[in-house]
C-alpha positions, 0 to 999 in steps of 0.5 A: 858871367863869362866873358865873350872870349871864355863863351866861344871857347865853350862853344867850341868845345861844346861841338865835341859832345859829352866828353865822358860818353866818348871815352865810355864809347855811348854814342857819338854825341858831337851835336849833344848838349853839353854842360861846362864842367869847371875842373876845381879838383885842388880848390881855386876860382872857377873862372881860373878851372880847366873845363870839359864838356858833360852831358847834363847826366855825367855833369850833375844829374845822374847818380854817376855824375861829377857833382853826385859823386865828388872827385874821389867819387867820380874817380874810383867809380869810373876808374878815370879822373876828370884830369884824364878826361881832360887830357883826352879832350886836349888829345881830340883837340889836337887831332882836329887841328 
């Protein structure tokens, strides 16, 4: 269960939308809803993962998300890892600052 400090993280990056429909330049999706992706790409405990957010497609749904294609898979199909997704997260977060 997260605790009430990680559920307003997750809100707020949950205002910036599917973070994957960003970089592919989809659709402004600012008020989509958004799944947590916990980034356990080396192993770990979740609740110790980076997370970005996902539209429930690029998370698990679709046959190009995250969960559908693994690590490796998710990489050599987009071209991008979940790390580089991250850090562009971190670089809207920045700017909004």
């Amino acid at each position: 269960m997260a605790t009430k400090a990680e559920k307003d993280i997750y809100a707020r990056l949950a205002r910036y939308g599917c973070i994957l429909c960003k970089q592919q330049e989809v659709r402004n999706l600012e008020d989509s809803p958004t799944e947590m992706h916990h980034i356990r790409r080396f192993g770990g405990k979740r609740e110790n993962a980076p997370v970005i957010p996902l539209c429930a497609y690029h998370h698990r749904l679709g046959n190009s998300s995250v969960h559908q294609l693994g690590h490796k898979g998710f990489e050599k199909y987009w071209g991008f890892s979940e790390m580089d997704l991250l850090e562009r997260l971190n670089d809207l977060l920045q700017e909004k600052s």
